[in-house]
N, CA, C and O atoms as CSV, one atom per row, in Angstrom:
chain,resi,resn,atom,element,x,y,z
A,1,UNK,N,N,82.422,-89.099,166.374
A,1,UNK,CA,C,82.785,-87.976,167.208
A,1,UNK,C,C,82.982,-86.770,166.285
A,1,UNK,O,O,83.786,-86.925,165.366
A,2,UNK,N,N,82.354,-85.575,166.402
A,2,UNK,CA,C,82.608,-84.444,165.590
A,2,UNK,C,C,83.688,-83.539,166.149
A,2,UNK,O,O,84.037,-83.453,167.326
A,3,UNK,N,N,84.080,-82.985,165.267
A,3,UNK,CA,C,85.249,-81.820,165.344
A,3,UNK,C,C,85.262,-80.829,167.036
A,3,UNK,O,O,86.196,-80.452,167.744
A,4,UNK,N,N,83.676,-80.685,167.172
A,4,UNK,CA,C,83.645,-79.811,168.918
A,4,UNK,C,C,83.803,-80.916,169.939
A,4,UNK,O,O,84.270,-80.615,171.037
A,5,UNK,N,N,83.568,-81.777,169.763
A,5,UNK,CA,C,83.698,-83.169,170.813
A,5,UNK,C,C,85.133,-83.406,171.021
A,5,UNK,O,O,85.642,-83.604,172.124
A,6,UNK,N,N,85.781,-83.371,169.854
A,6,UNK,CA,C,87.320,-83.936,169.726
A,6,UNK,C,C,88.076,-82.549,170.214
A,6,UNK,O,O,89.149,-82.633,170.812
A,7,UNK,N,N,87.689,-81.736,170.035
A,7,UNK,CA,C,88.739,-80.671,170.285
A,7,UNK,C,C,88.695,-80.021,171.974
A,7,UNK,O,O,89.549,-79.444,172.646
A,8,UNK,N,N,86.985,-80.512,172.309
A,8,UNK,CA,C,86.593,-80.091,173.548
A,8,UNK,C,C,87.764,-81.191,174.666
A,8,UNK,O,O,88.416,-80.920,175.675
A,9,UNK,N,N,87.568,-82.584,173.787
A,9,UNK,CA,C,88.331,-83.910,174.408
A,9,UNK,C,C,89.866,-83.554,174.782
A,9,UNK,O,O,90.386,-83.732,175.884
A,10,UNK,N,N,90.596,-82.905,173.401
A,10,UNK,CA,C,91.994,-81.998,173.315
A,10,UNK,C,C,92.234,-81.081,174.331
A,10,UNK,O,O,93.318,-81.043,174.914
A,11,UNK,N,N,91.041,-80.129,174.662
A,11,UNK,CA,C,91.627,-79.138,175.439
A,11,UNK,C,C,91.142,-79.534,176.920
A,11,UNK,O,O,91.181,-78.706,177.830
A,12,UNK,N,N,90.771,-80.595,177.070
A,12,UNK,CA,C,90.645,-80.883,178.477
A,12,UNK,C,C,92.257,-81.732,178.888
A,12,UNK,O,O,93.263,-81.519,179.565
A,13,UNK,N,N,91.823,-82.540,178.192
A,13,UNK,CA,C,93.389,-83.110,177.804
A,13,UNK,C,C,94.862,-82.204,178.056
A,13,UNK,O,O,95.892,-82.480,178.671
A,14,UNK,N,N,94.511,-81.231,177.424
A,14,UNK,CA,C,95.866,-80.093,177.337
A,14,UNK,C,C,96.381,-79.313,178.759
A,14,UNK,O,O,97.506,-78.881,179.011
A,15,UNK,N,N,94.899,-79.285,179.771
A,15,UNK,CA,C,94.900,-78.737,180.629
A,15,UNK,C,C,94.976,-79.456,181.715
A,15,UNK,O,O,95.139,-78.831,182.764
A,16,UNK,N,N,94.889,-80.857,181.772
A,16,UNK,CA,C,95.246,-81.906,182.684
A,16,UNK,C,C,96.614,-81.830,182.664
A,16,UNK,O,O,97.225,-81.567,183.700
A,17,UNK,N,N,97.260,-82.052,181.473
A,17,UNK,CA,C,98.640,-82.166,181.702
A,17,UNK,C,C,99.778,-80.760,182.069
A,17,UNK,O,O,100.866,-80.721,182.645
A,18,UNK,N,N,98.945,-79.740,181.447
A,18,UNK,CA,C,99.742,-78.528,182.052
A,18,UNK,C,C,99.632,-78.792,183.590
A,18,UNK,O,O,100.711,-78.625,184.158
A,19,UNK,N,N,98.492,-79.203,184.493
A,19,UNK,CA,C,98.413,-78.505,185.521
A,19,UNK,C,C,98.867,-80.015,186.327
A,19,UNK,O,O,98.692,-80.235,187.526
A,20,UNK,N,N,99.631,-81.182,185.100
A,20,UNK,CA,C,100.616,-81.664,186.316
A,20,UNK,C,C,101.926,-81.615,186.043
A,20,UNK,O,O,102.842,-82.112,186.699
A,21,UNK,N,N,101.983,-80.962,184.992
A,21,UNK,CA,C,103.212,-79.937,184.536
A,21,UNK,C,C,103.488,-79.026,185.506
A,21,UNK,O,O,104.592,-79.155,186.036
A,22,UNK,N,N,102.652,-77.961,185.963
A,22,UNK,CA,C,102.965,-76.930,186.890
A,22,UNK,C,C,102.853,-77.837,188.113
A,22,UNK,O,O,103.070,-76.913,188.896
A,23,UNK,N,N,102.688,-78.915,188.942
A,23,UNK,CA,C,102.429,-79.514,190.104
A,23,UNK,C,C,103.805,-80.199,190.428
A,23,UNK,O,O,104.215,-80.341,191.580
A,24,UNK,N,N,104.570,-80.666,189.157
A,24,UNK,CA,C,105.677,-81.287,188.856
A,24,UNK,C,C,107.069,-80.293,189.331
A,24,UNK,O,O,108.065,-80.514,190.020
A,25,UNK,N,N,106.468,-78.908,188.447
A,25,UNK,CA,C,107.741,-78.151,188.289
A,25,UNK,C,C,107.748,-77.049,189.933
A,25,UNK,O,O,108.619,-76.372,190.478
A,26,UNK,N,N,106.278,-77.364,190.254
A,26,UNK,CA,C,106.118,-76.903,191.695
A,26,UNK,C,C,105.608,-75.368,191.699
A,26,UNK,O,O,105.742,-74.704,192.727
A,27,UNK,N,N,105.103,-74.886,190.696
A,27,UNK,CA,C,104.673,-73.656,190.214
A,27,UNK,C,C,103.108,-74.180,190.226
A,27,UNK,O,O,102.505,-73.549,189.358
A,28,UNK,N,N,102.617,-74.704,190.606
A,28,UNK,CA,C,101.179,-75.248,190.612
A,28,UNK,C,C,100.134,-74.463,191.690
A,28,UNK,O,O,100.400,-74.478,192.892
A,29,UNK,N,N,98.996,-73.817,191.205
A,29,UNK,CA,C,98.139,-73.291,191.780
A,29,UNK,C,C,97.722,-74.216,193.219
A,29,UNK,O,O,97.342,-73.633,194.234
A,30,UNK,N,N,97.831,-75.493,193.163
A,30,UNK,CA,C,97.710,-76.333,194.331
A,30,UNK,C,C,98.496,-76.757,194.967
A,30,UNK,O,O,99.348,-77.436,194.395
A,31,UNK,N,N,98.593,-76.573,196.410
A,31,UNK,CA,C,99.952,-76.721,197.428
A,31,UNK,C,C,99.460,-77.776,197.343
A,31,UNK,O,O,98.300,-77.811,196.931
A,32,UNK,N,N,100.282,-79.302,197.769
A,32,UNK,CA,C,100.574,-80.270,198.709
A,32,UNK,C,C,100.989,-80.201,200.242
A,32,UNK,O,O,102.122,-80.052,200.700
A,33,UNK,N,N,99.543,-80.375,201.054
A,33,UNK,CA,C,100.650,-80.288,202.458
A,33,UNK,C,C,101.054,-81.753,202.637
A,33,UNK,O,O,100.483,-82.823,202.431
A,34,UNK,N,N,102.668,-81.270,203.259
A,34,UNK,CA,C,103.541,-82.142,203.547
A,34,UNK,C,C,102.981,-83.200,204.918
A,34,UNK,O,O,103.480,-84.307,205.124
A,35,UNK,N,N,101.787,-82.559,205.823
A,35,UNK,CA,C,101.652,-83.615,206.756
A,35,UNK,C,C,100.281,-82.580,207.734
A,35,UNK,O,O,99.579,-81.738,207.172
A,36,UNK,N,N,100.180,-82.929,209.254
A,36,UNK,CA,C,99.043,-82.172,209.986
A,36,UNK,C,C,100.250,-81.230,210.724
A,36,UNK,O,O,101.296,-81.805,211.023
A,37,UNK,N,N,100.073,-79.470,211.082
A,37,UNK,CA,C,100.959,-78.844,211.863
A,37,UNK,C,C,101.316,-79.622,213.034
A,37,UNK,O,O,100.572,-80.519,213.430
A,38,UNK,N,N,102.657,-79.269,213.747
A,38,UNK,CA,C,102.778,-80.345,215.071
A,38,UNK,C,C,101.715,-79.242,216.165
A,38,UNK,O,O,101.771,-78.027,216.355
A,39,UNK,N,N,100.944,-80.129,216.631
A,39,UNK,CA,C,99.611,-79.756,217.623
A,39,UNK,C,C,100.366,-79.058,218.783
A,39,UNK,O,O,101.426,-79.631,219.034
A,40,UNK,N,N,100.105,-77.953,219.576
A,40,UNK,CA,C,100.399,-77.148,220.493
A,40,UNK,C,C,99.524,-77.433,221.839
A,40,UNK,O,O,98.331,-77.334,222.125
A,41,UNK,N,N,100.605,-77.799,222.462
A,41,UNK,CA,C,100.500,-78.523,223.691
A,41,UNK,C,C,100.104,-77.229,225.005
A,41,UNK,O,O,100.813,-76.238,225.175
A,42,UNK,N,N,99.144,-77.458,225.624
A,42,UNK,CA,C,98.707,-76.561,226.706
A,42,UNK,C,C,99.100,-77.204,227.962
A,42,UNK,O,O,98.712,-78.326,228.288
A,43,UNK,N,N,99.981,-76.368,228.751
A,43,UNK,CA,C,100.103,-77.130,230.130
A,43,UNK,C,C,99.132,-76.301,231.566
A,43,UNK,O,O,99.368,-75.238,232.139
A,44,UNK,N,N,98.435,-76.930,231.701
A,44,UNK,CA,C,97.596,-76.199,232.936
A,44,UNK,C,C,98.488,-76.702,234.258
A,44,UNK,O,O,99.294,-77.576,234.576
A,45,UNK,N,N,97.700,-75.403,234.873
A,45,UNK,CA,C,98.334,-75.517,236.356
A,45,UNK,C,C,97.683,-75.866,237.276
A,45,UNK,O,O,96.454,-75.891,237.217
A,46,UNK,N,N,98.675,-76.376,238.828
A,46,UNK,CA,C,97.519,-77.584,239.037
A,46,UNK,C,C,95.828,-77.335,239.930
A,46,UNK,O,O,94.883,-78.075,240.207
A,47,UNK,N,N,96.164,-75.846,240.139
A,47,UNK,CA,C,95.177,-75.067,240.185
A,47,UNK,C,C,93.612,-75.213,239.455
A,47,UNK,O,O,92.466,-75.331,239.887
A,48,UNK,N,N,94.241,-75.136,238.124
A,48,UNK,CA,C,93.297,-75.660,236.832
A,48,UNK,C,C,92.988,-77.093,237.144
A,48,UNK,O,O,91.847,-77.555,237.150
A,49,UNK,N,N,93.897,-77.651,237.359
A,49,UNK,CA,C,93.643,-79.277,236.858
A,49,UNK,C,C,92.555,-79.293,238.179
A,49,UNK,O,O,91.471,-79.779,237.858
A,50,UNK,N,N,92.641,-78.872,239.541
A,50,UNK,CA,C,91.509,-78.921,240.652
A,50,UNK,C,C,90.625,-78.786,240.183
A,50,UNK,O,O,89.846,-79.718,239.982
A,51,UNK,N,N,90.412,-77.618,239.842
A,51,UNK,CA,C,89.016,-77.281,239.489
A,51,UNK,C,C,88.152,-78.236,238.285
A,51,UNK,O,O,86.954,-78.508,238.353
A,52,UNK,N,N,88.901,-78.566,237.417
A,52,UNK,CA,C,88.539,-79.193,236.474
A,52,UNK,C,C,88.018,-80.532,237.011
A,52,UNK,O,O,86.952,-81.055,236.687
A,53,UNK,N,N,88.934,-81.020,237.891
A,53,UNK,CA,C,88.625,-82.636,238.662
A,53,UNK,C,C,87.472,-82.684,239.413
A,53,UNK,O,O,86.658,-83.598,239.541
A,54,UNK,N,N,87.523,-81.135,240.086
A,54,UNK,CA,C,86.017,-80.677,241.302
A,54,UNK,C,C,85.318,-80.986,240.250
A,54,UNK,O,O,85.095,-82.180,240.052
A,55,UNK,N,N,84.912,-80.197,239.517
A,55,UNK,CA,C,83.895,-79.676,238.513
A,55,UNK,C,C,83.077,-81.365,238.057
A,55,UNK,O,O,81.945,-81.823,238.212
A,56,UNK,N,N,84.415,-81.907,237.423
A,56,UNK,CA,C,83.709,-83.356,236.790
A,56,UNK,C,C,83.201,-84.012,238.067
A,56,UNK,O,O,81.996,-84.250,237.982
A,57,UNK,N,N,83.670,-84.325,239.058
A,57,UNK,CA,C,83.486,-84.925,240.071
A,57,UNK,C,C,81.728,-84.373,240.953
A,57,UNK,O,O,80.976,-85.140,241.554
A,58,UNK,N,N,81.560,-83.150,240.776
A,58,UNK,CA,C,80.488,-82.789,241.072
A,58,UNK,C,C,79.216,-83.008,240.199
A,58,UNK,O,O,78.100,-83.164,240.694
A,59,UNK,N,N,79.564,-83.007,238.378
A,59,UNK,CA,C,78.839,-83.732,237.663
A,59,UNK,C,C,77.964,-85.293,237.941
A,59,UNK,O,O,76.818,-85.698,237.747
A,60,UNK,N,N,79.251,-85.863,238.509
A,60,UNK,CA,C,79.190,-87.468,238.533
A,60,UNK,C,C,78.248,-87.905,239.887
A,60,UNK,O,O,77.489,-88.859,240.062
A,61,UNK,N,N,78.650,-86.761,240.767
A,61,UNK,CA,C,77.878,-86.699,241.896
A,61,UNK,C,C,76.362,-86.401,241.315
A,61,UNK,O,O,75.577,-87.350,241.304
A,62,UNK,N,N,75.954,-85.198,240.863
A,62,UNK,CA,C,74.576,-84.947,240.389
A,62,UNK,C,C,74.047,-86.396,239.242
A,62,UNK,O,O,72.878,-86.640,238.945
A,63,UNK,N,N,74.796,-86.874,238.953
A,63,UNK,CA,C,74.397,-87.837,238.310
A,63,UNK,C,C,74.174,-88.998,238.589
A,63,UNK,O,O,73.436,-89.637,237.838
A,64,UNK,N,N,74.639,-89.508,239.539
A,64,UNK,CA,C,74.092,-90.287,240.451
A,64,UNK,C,C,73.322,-90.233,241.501
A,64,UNK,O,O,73.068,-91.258,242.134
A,65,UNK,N,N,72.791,-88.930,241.875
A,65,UNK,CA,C,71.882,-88.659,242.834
A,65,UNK,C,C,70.723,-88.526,241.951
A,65,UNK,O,O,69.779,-88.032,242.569
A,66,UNK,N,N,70.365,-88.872,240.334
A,66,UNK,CA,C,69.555,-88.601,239.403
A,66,UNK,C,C,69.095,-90.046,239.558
A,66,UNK,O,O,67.892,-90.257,239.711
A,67,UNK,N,N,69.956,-91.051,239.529
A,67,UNK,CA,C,69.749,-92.143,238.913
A,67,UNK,C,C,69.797,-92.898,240.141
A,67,UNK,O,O,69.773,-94.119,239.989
A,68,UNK,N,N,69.862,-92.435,241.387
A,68,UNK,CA,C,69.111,-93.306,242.848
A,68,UNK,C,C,67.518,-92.712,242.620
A,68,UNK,O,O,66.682,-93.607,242.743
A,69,UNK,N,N,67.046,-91.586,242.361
A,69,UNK,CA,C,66.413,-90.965,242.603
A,69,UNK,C,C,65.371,-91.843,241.781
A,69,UNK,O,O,64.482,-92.466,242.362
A,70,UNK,N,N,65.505,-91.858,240.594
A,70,UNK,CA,C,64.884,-92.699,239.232
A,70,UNK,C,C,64.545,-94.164,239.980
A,70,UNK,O,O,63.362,-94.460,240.151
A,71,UNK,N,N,65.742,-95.188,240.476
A,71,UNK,CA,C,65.168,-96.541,240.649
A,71,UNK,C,C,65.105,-96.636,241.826
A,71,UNK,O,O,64.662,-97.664,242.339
């Protein structure tokens, strides 16, 4: 191993441990998140929820008037 190999080996070395030096002391360029944000809950009204139920329900309808149609 020559002198640029060993020293290249050193300063990689040097910089691994600073940067779990700074991760340690909490001064570290890289956060840790602590977990996922708590998810934000949408409450629809039941207005919404109709339409939404029509809507699928009219899907299911066209989709089975596809698939009498077919066999």
């Amino acid at each position: 191993m020559n002198t640029t190999e060993l020293l290249s080996a050193v300063d990689s070395e040097i910089a691994r441990l600073q940067e779990a030096r700074a991760l340690l002391a909490g001064t570290g360029s890289r956060t840790v998140k602590a977990g996922r944000p708590a998810k934000r809950k949408y409450t629809l009204s039941p207005e919404a929820r109709k339409r939404i139920v029509d809507a699928q329900r009219k899907r299911w309808a066209k989709q089975k008037r596809a698939a009498k149609k077919t066999a």
